[in-house]
C-alpha positions in Angstrom: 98.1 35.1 126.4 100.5 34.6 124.1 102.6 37.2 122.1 100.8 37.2 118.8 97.1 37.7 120.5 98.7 40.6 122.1 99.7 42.3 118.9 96.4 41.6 117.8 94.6 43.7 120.6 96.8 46.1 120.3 95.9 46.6 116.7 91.8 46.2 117.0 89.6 48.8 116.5 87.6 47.7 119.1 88.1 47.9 122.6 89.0 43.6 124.3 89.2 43.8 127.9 92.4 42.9 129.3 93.4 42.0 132.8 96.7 41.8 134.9 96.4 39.7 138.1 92.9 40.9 138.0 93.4 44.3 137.2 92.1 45.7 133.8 95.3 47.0 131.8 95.7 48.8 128.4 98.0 47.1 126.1 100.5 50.4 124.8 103.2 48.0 123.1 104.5 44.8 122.3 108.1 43.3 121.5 107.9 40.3 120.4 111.4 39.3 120.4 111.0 39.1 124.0 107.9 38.7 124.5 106.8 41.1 126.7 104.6 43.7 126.2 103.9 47.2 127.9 100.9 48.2 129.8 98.6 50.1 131.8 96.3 50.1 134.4 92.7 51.9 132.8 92.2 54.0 135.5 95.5 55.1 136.0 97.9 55.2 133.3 101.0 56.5 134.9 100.7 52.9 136.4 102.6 51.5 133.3 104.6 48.1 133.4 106.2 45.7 131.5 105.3 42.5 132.1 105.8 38.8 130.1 102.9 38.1 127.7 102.4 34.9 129.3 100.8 37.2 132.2 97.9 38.8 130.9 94.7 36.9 130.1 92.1 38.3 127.9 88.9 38.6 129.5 85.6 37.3 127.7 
């Protein structure tokens, strides 16, 4: 995923399933300047990371 589509998730009002190296993560923030973006794992947010845009993939 790039940068920009995760700023747009972030901003929807509706709920766009996200996933991590399979795992289904919640997208908290995004800097785009470096293009990473914070998440975390749904069923477990203390499980928060910060990981390269480049690494999620939206799920359809």
């Amino acid at each position: 995923m790039n940068v920009h589509r995760a700023q747009e998730i972030l901003a929807a009002d509706e709920k766009i399933e996200v996933s991590l190296n399979g795992l289904s993560v919640w997208i908290d923030s995004v800097d785009a300047a470096k293009s990473m973006v914070k998440v975390h794992v749904e069923e477990n947010p203390s499980d928060a990371r910060v990981v390269l845009a480049q690494e999620l993939e939206e799920v359809h």
